[in-house]
N, C-alpha and C positions, 0 to 999 in steps of 0.2 A: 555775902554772896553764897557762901556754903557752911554747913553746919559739918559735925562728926556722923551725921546718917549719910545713908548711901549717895553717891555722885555718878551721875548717869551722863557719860559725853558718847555723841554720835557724831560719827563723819559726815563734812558738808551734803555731799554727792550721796548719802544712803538714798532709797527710795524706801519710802514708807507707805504704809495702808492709806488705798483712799478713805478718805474721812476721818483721817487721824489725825490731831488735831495738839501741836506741842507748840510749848513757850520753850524757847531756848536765847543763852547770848555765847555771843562768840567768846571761844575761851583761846585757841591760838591759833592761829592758822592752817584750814582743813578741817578743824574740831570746834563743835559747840557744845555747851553742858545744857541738861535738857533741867527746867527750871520749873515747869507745869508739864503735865501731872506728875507726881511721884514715882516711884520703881513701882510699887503696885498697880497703879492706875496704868503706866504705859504698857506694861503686861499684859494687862485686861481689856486694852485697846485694841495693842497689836492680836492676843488672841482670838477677842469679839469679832475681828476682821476675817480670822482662819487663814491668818498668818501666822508665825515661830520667831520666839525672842528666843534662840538658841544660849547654852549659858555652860563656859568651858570651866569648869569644877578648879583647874590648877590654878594658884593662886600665883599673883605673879606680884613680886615684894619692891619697893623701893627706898632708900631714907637719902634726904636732901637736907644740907644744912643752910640756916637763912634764918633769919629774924622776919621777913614781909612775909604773912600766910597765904596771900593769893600766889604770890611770884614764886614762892617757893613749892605750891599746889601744883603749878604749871612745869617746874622743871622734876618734881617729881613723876608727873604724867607723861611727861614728854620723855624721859629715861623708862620708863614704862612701856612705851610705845616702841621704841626705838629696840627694845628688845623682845618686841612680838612682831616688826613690821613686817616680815614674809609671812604675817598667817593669818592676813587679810581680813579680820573681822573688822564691821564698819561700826562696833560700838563698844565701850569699856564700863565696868560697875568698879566704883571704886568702892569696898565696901568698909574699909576701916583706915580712919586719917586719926593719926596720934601726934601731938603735939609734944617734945619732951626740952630739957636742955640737959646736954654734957657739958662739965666742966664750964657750964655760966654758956655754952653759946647753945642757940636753939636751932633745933631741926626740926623735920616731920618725916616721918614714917605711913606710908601708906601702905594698902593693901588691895588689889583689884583683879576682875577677874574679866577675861575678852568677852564677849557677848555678840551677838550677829541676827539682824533681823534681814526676816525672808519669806518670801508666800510658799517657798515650796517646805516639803515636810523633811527632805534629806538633808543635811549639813552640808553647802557648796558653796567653797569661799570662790571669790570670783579670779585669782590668782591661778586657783587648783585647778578650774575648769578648763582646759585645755585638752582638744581632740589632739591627739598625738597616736602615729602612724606606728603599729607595734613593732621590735627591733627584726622581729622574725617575722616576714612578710610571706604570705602563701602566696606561690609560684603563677598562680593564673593571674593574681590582683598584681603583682609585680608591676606589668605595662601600664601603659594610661590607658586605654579601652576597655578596662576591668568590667564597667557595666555591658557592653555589648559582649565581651566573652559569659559575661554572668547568662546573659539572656539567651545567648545560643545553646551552653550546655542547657536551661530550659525546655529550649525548644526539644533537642533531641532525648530528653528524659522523658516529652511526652509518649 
């Protein structure tokens, strides 16, 4: 199912470019690993669109121990996940999967990086977005009729 090149899983619920067009299977629940086209190809998709495959530079490490290479894929991404989950990107580059043994038992070591696809050009994870009322509130907007006091000092600035 996966080789030692890059592994690209995207969250169920992303929204993607119209007419973008991926092979993916379900890899655990909430997550699929994208299977058609490639990391290049989907780059060149989502950009051809004048959409942003954003791509967060920190590399974020795992090693799982386990002899099954898929099972052990999965609980390595999911301890992955688990330590990015408040930073809302809805897709992951796994960019290096090493296969080693200690001491006769076998593990994997990955390597991946968050990613986040979106039409807009600014980086807005959907967590972050959030209108929140500043702690220091100017004294007119205080009430709840803030827009009719807005409109009256108007009127009387004309």
């Amino acid at each position: 199912m996966f080789d030692t090149k890059t592994v690209i899983l995207i969250r169920e619920d992303t929204t993607l470019p119209p007419g973008l067009s991926i092979a993916s299977n379900a890899f655990f629940p909430g997550w699929r690993i994208v299977t058609s086209p490639d990391r290049s190809g989907l780059t060149r998709g989502i950009e051809s669109a004048h959409w942003n495959f954003f791509y967060n530079a920190e590399e974020t490490r795992a090693t799982v121990f386990g002899a099954d290479r898929l099972r052990t894929l999965r609980r390595a991404v999911k301890s992955i996940l688990a330590k990015q989950e408040l930073r809302s990107f809805n897709s992951v580059e796994v960019t290096t999967i090493v296969s080693k043994r200690f001491l006769g038992i076998p593990f994997l070591r990955i390597v991946a990086h968050l990613r986040h696809i979106q039409e807009s050009s600014a980086l807005i994870l959907t967590k972050d977005f959030v209108l929140k009322m500043p702690a220091a509130v100017a004294p007119e907007f205080a009430t709840g009729g803030s827009e009719e006091h807005a409109a009256a000092q108007y009127a009387t600035a004309k």
